[in-house]
C-alpha angles and dihedrals in degrees: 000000000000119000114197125194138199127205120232094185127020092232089061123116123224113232116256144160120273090214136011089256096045116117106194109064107218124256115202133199118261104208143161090192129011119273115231115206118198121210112285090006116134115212140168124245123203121221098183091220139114130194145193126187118214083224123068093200093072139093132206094226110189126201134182121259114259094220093058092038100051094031098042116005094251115146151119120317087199091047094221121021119226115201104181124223093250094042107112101169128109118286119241119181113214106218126195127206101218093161137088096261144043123267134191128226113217131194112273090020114142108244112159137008122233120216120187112230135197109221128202120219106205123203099237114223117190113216139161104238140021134213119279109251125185095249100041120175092344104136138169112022097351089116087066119242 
């Protein structure tokens, strides 16, 4: 799989890996001024990137960055970011404060993680009925703690 990227703007980063295992590539802020994010405040953040994979089975999945989210309460306001494979506008990364204090967002900054992901697309069947299973419509917390 090739991923190709196009800059925006020409202080954007292109996204890598911190280290050879790693399996998010970093995102990082593309910014002309910082970015303060109050407590509980919900921004974009430009990244001044666009992107194309070479496969059309495969999803830009974006998660948030372990360090921001565990040291200052900074992630994701989507959760999980989802880039599809014919989007070819400029990625922006919603961050969410959810900590105490505010934090500022600086050009270069990492802010997200970018994991390329194979996607089925399955053929859907209506039907009126479904096979028994064991567990059956037990949901949430049937299965004990």
């Amino acid at each position: 799989m090739k991923l190709t990227f196009k800059k925006l703007n020409e202080k954007a980063v292109i996204p890598s890996r911190a280290t050879e295992g790693s399996a998010g590539m970093d995102i990082c802020a593309c910014l002309d001024e910082p970015v303060t994010l109050a407590p509980n405040e919900i921004k974009m953040i430009p990244t001044g990137l666009q992107a194309e994979s070479d496969c059309k089975d495969v999803a830009m999945l974006i998660y948030p960055r372990s360090g921001l989210s565990t040291r200052y309460g900074v992630s994701l306001a989507n959760c999980v970011g989802v880039v599809d494979s014919d989007y070819r506008g400029e990625w922006f990364i919603p961050l969410i404060n959810h900590g105490s204090r505010e934090f500022t967002v600086e050009h270069g900054m990492r802010i997200a993680q970018l994991i390329p992901t194979k996607v089925i697309f399955p053929d859907i069947e209506i039907s009126s009925s479904l096979t028994e299973t064991e567990r059956g419509s037990g949901g949430f917390g049937s299965s004990g703690i």
